[in-house]
ROPA-805500 format. One record per residue: residue number from 1; residue in one letter; x, y, z of N, C-alpha, C in turn. Coordinates in nm, 4 decimals, padded with zeros to 6 digits, always signed. Example, Ala and Ser with C-alpha at 12.3 -4.5 7.8 and 13.67 -1.06 7.14 Angstrom:
2
[1; 'a'; [+01.3190; -00.5690; +00.7800]; [+01.2300; -00.4500; +00.7800]; [+01.3200; -00.3300; +00.7800]]
[2; 's'; [+01.2850; -00.2250; +00.7080]; [+01.3670; -00.1060; +00.7140]; [+01.2900; +00.0030; +00.7870]]
END
This chain:
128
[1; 'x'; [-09.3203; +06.0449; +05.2304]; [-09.3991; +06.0189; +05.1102]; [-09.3931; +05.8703; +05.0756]]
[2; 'x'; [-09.4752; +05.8422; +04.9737]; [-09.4734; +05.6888; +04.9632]; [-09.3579; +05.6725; +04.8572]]
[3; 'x'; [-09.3186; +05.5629; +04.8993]; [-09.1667; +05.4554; +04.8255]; [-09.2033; +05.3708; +04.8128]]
[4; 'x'; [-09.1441; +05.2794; +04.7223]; [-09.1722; +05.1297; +04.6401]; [-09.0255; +05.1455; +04.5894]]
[5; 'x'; [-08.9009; +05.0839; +04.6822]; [-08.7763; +05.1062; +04.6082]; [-08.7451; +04.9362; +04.6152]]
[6; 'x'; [-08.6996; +04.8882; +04.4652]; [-08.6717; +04.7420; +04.4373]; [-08.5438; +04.7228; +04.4855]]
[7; 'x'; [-08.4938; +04.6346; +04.4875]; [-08.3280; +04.6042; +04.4372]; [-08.3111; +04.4193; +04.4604]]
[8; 'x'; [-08.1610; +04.4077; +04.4121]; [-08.1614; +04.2817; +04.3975]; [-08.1298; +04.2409; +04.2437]]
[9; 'x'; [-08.1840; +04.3307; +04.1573]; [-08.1368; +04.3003; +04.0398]; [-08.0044; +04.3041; +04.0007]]
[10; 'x'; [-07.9925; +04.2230; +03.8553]; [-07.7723; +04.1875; +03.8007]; [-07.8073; +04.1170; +03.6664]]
[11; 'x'; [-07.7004; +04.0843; +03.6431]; [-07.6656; +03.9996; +03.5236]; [-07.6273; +03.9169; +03.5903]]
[12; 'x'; [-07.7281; +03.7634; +03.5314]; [-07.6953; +03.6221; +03.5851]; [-07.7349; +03.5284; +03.4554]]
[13; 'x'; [-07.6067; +03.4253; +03.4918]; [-07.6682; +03.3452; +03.3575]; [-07.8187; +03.2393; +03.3456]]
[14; 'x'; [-07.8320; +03.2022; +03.2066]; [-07.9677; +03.1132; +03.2065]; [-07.9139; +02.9663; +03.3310]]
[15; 'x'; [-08.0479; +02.9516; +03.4027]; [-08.0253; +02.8482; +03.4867]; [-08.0209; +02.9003; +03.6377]]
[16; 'x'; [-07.9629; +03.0551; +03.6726]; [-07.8913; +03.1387; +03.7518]; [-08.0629; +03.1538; +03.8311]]
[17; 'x'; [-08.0224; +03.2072; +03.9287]; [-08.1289; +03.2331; +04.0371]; [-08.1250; +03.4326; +04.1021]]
[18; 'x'; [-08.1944; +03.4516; +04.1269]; [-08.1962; +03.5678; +04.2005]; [-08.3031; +03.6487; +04.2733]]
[19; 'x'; [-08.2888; +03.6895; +04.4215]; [-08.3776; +03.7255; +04.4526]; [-08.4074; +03.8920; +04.4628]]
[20; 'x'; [-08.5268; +03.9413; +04.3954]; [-08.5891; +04.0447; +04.4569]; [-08.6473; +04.1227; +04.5096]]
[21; 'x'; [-08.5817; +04.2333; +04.5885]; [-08.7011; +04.2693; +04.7198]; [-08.7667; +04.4086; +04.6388]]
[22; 'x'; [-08.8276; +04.4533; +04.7379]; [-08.9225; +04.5581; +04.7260]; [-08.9517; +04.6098; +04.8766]]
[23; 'x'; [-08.9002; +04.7142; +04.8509]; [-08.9415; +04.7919; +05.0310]; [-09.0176; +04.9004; +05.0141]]
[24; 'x'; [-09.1154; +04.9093; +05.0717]; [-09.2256; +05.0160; +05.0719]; [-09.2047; +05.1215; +05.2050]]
[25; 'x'; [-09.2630; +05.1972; +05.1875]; [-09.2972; +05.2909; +05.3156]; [-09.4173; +05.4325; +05.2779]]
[26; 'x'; [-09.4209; +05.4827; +05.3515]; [-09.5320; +05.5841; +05.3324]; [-09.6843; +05.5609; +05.2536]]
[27; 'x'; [-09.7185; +05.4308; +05.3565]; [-09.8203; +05.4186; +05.2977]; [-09.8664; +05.2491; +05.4195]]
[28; 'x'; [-09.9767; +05.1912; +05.4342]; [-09.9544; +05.0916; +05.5448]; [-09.9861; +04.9372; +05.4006]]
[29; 'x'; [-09.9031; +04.9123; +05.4312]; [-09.8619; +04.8211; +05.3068]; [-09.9448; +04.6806; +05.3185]]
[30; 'x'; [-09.9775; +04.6520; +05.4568]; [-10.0525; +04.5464; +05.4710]; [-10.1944; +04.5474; +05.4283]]
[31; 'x'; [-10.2612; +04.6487; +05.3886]; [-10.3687; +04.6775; +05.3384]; [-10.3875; +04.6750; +05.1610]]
[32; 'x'; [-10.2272; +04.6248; +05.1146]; [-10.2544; +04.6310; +04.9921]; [-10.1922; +04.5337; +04.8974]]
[33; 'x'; [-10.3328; +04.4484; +04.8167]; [-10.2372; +04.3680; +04.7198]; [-10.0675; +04.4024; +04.6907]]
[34; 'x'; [-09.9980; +04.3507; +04.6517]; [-09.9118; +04.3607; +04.6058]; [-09.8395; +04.2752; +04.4817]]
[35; 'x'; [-09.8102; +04.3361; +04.3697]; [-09.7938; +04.2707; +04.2567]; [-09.6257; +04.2706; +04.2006]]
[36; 'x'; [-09.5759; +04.2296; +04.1510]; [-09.4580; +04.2183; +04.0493]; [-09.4624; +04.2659; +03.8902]]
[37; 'x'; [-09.4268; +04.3350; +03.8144]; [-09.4623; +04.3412; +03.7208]; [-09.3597; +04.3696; +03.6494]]
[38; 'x'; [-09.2886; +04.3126; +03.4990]; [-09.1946; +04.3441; +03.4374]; [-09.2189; +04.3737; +03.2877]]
[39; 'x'; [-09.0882; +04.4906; +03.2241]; [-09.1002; +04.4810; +03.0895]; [-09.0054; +04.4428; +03.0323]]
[40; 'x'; [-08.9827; +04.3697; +02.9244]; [-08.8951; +04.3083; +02.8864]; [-08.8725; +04.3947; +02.7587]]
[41; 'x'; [-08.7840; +04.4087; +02.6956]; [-08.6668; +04.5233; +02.6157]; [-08.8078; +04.5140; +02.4915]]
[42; 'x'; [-08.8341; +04.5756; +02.4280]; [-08.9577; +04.6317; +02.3195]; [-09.0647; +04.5965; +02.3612]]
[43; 'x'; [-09.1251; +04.5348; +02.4857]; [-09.2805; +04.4934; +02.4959]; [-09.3258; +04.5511; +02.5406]]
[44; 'x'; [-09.4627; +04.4969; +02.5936]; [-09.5392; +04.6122; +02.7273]; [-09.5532; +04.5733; +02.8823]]
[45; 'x'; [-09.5523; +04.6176; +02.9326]; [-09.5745; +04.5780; +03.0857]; [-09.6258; +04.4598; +03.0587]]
[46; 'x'; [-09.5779; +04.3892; +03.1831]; [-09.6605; +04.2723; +03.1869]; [-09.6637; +04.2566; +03.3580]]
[47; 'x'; [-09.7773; +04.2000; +03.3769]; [-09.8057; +04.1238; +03.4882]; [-09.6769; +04.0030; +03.4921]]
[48; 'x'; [-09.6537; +04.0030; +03.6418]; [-09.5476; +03.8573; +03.6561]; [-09.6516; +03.8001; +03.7520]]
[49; 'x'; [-09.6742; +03.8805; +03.8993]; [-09.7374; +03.7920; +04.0224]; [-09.8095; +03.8967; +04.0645]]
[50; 'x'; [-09.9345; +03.8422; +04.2033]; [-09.9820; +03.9571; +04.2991]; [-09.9712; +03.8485; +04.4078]]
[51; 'x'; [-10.0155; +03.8925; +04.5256]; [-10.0158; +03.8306; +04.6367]; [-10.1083; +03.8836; +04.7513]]
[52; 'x'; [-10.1949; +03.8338; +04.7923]; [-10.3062; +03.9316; +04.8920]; [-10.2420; +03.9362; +05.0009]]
[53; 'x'; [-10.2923; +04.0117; +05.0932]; [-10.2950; +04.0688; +05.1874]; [-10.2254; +03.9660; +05.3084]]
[54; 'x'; [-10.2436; +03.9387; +05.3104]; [-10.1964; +03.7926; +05.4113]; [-10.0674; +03.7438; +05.3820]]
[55; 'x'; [-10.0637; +03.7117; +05.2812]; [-09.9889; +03.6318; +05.1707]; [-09.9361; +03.4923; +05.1402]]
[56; 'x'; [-10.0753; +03.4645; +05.2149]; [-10.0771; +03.3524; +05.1871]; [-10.1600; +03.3042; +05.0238]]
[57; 'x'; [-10.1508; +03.3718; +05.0039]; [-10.1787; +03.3101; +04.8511]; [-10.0937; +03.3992; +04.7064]]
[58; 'x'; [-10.0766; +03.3193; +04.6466]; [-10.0115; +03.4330; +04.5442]; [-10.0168; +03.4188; +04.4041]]
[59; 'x'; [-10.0212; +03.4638; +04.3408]; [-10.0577; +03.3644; +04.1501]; [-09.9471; +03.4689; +04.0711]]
[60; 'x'; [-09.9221; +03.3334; +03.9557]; [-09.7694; +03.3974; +03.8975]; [-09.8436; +03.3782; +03.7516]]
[61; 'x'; [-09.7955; +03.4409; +03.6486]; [-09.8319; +03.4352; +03.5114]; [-09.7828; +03.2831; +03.4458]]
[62; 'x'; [-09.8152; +03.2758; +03.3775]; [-09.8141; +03.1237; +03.3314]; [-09.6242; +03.0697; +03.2920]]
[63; 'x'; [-09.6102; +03.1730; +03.2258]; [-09.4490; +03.1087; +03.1914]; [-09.3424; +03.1603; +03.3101]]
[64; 'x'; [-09.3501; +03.1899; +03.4395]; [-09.2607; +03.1957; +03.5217]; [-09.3350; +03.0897; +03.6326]]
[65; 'x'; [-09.4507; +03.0310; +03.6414]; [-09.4907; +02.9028; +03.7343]; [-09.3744; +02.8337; +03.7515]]
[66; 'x'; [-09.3750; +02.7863; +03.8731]; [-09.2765; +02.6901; +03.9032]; [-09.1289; +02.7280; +03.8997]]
[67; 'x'; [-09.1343; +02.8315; +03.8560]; [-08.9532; +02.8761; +03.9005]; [-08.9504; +03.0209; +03.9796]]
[68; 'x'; [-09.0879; +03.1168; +03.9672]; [-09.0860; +03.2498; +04.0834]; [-09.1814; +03.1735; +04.1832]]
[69; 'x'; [-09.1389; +03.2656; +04.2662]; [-09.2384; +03.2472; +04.4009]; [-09.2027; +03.3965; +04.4743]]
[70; 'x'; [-09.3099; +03.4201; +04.4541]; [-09.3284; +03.5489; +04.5469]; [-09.4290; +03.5888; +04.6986]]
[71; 'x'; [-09.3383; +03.6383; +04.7602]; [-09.4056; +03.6397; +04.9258]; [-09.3468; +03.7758; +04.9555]]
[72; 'x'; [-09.4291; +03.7782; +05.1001]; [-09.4652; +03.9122; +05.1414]; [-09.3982; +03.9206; +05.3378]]
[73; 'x'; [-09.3306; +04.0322; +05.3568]; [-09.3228; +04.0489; +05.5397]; [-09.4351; +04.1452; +05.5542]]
[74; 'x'; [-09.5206; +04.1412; +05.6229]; [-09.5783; +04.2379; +05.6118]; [-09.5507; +04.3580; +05.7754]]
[75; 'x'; [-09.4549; +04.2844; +05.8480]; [-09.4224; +04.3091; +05.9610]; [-09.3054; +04.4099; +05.8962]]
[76; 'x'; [-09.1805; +04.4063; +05.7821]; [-09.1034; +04.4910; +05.7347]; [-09.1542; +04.5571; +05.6317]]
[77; 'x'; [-09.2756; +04.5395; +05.5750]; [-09.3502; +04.6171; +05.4507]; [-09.2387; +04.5907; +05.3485]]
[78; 'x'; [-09.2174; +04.4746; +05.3661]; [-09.1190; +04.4169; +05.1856]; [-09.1934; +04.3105; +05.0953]]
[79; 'x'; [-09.1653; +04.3485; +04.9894]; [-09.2241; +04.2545; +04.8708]; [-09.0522; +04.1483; +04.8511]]
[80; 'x'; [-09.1166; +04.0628; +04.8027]; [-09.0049; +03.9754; +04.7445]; [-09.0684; +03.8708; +04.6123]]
[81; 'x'; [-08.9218; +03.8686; +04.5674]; [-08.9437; +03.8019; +04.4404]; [-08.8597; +03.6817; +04.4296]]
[82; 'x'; [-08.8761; +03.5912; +04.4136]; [-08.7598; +03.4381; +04.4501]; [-08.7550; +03.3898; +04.2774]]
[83; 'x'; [-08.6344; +03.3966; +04.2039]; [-08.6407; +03.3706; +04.0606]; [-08.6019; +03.2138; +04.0793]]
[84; 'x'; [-08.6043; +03.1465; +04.0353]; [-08.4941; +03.0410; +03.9253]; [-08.5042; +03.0086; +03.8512]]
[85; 'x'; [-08.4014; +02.9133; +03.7904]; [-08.4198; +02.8654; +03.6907]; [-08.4377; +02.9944; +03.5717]]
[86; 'x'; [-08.3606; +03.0655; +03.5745]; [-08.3889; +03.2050; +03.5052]; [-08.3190; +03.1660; +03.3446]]
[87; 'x'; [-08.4383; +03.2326; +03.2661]; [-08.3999; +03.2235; +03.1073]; [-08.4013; +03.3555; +03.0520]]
[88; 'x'; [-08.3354; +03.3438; +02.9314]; [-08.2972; +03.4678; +02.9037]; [-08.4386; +03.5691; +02.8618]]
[89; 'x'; [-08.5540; +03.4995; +02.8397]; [-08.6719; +03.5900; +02.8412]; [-08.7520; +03.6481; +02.9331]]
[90; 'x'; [-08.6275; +03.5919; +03.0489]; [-08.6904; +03.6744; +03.1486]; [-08.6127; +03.8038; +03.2124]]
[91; 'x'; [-08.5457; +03.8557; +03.1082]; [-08.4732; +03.9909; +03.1093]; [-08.5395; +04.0955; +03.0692]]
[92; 'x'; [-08.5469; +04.1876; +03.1697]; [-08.6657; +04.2819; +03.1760]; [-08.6062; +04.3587; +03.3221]]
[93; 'x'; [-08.6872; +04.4723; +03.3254]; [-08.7141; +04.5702; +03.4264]; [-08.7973; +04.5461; +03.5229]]
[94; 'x'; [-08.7671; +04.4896; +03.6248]; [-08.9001; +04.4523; +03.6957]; [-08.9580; +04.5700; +03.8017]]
[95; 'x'; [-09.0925; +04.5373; +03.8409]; [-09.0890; +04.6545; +03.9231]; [-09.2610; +04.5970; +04.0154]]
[96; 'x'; [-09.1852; +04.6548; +04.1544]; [-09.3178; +04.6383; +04.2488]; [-09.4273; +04.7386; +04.2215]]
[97; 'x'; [-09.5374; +04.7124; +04.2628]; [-09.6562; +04.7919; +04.2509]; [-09.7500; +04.7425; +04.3726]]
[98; 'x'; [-09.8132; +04.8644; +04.4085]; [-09.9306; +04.7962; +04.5259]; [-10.0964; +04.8530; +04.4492]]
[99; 'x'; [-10.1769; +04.8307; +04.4955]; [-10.3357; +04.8240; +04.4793]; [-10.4465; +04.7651; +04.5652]]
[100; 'x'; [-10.4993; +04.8442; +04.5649]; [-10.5970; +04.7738; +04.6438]; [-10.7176; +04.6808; +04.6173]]
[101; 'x'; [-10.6365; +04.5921; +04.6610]; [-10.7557; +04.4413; +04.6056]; [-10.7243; +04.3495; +04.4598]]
[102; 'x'; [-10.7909; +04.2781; +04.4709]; [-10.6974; +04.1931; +04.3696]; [-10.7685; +04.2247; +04.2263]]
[103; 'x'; [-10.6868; +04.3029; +04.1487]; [-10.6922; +04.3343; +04.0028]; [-10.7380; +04.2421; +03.9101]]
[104; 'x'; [-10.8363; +04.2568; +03.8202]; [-10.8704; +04.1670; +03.7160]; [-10.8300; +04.2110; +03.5716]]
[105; 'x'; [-10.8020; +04.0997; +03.4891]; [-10.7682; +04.1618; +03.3460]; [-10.6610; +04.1880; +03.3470]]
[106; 'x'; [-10.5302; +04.1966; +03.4314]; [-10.4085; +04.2576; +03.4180]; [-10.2934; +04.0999; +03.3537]]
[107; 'x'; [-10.3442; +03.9633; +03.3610]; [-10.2840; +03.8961; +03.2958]; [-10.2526; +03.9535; +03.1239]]
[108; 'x'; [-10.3715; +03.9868; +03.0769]; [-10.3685; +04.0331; +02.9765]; [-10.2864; +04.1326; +02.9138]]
[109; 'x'; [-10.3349; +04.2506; +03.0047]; [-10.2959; +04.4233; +02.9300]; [-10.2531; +04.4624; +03.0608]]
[110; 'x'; [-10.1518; +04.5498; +03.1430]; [-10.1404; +04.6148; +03.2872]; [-10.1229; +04.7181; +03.2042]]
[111; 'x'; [-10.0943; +04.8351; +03.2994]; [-10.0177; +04.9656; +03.2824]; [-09.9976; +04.9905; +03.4381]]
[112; 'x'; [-09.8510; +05.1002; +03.4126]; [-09.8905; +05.1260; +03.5777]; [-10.0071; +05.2137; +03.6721]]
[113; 'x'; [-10.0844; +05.2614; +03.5625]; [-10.1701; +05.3697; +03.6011]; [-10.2767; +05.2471; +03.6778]]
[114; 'x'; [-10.2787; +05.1500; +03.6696]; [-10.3711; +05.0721; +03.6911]; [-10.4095; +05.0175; +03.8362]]
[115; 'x'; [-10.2387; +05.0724; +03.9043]; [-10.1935; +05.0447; +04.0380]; [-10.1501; +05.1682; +04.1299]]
[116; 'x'; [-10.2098; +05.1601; +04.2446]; [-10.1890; +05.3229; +04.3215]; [-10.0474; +05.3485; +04.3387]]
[117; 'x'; [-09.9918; +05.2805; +04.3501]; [-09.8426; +05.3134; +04.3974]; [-09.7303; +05.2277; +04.3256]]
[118; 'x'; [-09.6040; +05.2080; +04.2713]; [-09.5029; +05.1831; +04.1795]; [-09.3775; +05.2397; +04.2372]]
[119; 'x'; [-09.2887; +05.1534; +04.2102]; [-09.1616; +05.2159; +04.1973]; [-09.0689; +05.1964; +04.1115]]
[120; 'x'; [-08.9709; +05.2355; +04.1076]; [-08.8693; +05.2690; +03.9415]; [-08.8114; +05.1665; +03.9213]]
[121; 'x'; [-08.8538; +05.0405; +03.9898]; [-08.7344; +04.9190; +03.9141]; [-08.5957; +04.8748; +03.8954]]
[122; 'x'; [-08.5887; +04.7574; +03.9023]; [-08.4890; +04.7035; +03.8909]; [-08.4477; +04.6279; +03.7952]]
[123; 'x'; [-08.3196; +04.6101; +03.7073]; [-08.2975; +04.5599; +03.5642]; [-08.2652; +04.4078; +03.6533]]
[124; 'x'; [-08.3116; +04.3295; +03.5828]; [-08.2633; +04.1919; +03.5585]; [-08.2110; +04.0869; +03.4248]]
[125; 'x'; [-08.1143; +04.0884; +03.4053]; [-08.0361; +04.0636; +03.2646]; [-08.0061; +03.9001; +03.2812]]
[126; 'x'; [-08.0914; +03.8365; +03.1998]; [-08.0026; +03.7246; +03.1955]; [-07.9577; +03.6820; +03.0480]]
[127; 'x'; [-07.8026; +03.6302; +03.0495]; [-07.7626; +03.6290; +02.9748]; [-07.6133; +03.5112; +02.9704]]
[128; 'x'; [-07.6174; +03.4447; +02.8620]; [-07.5087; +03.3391; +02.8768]; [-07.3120; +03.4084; +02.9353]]
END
C-alpha cells in the first residue's frame, strides 16, 4: 500500500540545523510533485516547499527562503528537507505529501485533502 513515512525530526536549538527525509513506496513517486508541509502548535497547515518531478526546481514559502532547501532521489523515492538556521517558529509537525502536478493557491490555504497521498509526520521542536 502506499507510505509517506518522515523521520529526522528532535528538539534542536534556535540557530540548530536538521535534516528531513521522507520515504515513499506504493506508489511510483517520480511521477509526482512532491511537497513539505507543516503545522505549527494552534495554526493551520501550511505549505513549506514542492519540488517537480525532476527536481530540479523547487520553491519554499517566503519565511523559510534561504535557510530550507529541499530535494528529491528519485532513484530511492525519498523526499528531503535540509533546515538551518532554525527558529523557534519553525516548530511544528512537518509532513510529506505527493500530488500530481504543481498545486496552485496552497501558499495561501493547503489542507491535506488537497494532496493524493500524506504521511503522519514528524515533530520538529525548536527551542532554546
Amino acid at each position: 500500500q502506499v507510505q509517506l513515512v518522515e523521520s529526522g525530526g528532535g528538539l534542536v536549538q534556535p540557530g540548530g540545523s536538521l535534516r528531513l527525509s521522507c520515504a515513499a513506496s506504493g506508489f511510483n513517486f517520480g511521477d509526482f510533485w512532491m511537497y513539505w508541509l507543516r503545522q505549527r502548535p494552534g495554526k493551520p497547515l501550511e505549505y513549506v516547499s514542492a519540488i517537480n518531478l525532476r527536481g530540479n526546481v523547487a520553491y519554499h514559502r517566503d519565511s523559510v527562503k534561504g535557510r530550507f532547501t529541499t530535494s528529491r532521489r528519485n532513484a530511492e523515492s525519498t523526499l528531503l528537507l535540509q533546515m538551518n538556521d532554525l527558529k523557534v517558529e519553525d516548530t511544528a509537525r512537518y509532513y510529506c505529501a505527493a500530488a500530481i502536478g504543481r498545486l496552485q493557491g496552497i501558499a495561501t490555504e493547503t489542507h491535506l485533502s488537497d494532496y493524493r497521498y500524506w504521511g503522519q509526520g514528524t515533530q520538529v521542536t525548536v527551542s532554546p
